[in-house]
N, C-alpha and C positions, 0 to 999 in steps of 0.2 A: 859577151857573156857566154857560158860554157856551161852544157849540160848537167857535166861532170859534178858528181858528189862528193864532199871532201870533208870529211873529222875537222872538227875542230881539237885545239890542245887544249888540255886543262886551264892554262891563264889564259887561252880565250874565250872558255865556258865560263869563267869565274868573272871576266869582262862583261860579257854580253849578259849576266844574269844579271849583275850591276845596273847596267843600263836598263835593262829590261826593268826591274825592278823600281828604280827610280823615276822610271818615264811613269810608271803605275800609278803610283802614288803622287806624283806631281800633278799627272791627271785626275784621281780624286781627291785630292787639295782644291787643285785649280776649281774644278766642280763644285765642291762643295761650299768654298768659300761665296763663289760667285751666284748658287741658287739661294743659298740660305744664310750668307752673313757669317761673320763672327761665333752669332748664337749657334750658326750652323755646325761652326765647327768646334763648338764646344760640347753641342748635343757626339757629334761624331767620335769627339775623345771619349764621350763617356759608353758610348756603345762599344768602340773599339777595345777598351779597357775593361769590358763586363769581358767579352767575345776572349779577350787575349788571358783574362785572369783564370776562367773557366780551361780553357785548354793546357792552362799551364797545369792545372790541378789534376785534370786527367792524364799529363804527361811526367808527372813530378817521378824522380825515381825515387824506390822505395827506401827510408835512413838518408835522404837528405832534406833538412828543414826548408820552409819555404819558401825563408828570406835567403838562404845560401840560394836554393834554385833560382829566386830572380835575380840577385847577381850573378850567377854564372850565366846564364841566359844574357844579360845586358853583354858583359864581358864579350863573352861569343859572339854576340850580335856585334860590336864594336868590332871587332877581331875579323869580321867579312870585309872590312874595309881595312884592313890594314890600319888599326889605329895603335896607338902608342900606349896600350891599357895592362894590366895589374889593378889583383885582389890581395887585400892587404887584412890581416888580422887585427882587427884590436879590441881592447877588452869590451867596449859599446858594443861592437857589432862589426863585421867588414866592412871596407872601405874599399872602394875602388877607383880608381886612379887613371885617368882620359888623361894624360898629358900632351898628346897633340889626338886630334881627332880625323879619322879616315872619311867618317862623312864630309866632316865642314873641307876634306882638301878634294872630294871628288866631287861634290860642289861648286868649288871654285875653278875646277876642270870643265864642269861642264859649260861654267858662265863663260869661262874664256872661249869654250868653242860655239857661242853663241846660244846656247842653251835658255830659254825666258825659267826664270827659278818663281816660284810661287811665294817666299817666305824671303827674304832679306837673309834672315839665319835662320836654320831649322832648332836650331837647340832650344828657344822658349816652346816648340810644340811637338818637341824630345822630352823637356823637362815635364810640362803637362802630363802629356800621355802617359810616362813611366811612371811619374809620381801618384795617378790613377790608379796603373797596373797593379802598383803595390797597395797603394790602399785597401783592394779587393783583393789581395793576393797571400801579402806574405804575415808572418806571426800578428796575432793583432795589437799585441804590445811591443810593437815594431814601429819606429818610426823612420820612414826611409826621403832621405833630401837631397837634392844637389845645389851645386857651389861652382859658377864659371866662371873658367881663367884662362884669359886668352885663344887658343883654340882648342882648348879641352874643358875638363870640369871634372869636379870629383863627388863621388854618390858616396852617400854614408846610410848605412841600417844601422838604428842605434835604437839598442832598449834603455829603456829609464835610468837602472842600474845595472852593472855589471857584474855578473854572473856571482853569486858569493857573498855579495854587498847586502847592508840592510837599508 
């Protein structure tokens, strides 16, 4: 080992925030499942979801509604993993579109390199959690869902009727 101090490159800062990132959150998974149960971590989705609704509020930019902001926001977020995603118009609401997912492959990165994962698949407390987020978050006659297929899924905001309709 060598004194010497050495930059990292950008995709090895984009790496190791990854992991950093990950290792975080597995650890308060792991935690919270194991002090307080199931219920524990359903209490946690719903604080997580007050905590993340709140900041998005404070952070929404000005002239864009606030179901666009959480899809864009999800998008993004999907987009730090390299996933396979698109936002799609339609007359209900946007649709977004996970057709292979960045988490569930760096996931299965980590299992292979022996990594203990907390969750079998993250996606039922992906879907949770976001499906929370929005309920506190975005229009209130907004109804926001997802749909999993294979190693993606696809979220839809959809209002009642579309735009014009009686």
């Amino acid at each position: 080992m060598t004194s010497e101090t050495t930059s990292l490159d950008p995709a090895e800062k984009v790496d190791l925030w990854r992991q950093r990132y990950f290792e975080a959150q597995t650890g308060a998974d792991e935690f919270v499942l194991g002090e307080h149960g199931e219920e524990g971590l359903a209490r946690w989705i719903e604080a997580n979801s007050r905590i993340t609704a709140d900041l998005m509020r404070a952070q929404r930019p000005e002239g864009l509604s606030a179901t666009d902001h959480f899809m864009t926001r999800m998008q993004r977020q999907l987009l730090l993993y390299d996933s396979d995603v698109s936002i799609e118009p339609d007359p209900s609401g946007p649709v977004l579109r996970n057709a292979e997912c960045g988490i569930l492959r760096y996931r299965k990165k980590a299992a292979r390199a022996g990594v203990a994962l907390t969750f079998k698949s993250p996606c039922g407390y992906c879907q949770k959690l976001n499906t929370a987020i929005a309920t506190r978050y975005v229009d209130p006659d907004v109804t926001v869902s997802c749909e999993l297929a294979g190693d993606g899924c696809t979220w839809r905001a959809e209002r009642p009727h579309a735009p014009g309709e009686d």
